[in-house]
N, C-alpha and C positions, 0 to 999 in steps of 0.2 A: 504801157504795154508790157515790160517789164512786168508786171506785178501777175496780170496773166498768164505770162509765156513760163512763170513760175510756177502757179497755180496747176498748168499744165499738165503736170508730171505727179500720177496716183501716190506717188511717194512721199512727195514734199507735200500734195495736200493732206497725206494723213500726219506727217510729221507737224505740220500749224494745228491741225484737228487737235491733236495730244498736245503742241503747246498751249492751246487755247482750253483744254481741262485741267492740266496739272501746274500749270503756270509758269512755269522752266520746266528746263531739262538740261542734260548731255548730250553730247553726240553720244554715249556708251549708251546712259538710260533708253534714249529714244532707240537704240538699234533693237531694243525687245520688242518694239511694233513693228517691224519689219523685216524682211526676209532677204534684207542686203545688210554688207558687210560695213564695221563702224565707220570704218573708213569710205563707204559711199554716203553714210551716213551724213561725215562731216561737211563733203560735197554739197550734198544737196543744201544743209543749213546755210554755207558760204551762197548758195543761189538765193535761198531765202532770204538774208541778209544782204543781198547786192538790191534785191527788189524791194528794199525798208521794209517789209514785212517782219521780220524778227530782230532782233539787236543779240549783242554779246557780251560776255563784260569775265575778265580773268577772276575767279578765287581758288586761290592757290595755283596748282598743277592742273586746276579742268579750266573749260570754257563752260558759261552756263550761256542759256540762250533763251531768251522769254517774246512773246509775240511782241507787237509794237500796233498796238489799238487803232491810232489813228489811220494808219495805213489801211489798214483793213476795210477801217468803217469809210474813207474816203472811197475806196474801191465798190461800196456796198452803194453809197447814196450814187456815185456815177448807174453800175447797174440796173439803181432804183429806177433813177431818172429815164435810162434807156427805155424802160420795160414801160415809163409811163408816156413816152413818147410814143413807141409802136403800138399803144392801147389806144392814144389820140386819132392816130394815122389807119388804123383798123373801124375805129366805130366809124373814121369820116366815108370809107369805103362802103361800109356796111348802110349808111346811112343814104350815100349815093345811088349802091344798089337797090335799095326798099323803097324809095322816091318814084311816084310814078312820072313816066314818059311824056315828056311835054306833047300836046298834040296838033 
C-alpha cells in the first residue's frame, strides 16, 4: 500500500516518470519538472524511497537517486493480476446475464 499511497501524489509520479527516462537524478535536477521547491522536492524522493520505489546512494556533496525496477514491476504484475481477475468476474457476469432463463 505504501507504494500507492506514493504513487498518489501527481508530483512524485512525475518525479519516477523522469526517473525512469533519465535514469538518476537530484533532488536540484528533478525540481526543473516541477513547480515545487528543492526542498519539497527532496520530501517527496524521501516518500519515494520509504516505498522502495527509488534508492539513493552519496557521490560527493549530492544525493543521486535512480528508480528501483523491481518494485515497480512487482507493483505492475499485482495490478496486472487485479485487472485479470475483474476480467474473470465480469465475463462470469456477462455470461450469466446472456444465459437463457431456466423454464
Amino acid at each position: 500500500t505504501a507504494v500507492f499511497a506514493a504513487l498518489g501524489d501527481p508530483v512524485r509520479a512525475a518525479l519516477l516518470d523522469q526517473l525512469a527516462v533519465d535514469g538518476r537524478g537530484t533532488a536540484t535536477s528533478l525540481t526543473q519538472i516541477t513547480a515545487v521547491t528543492r526542498q519539497a522536492v527532496d520530501r517527496h524522493l524521501r516518500v519515494l524511497a520509504s516505498a522502495g520505489l527509488v534508492e539513493s546512494r552519496r557521490e560527493g556533496r549530492e544525493v543521486i537517486y535512480s528508480l528501483k525496477p523491481a518494485t515497480v514491476a512487482r507493483s505492475a504484475e499485482w495490478l496486472e493480476e487485479l485487472g485479470r481477475t475483474w476480467e474473470r468476474r465480469l465475463l462470469d457476469i456477462k455470461a450469466l446475464a446472456e444465459s437463457p432463463e431456466p423454464t
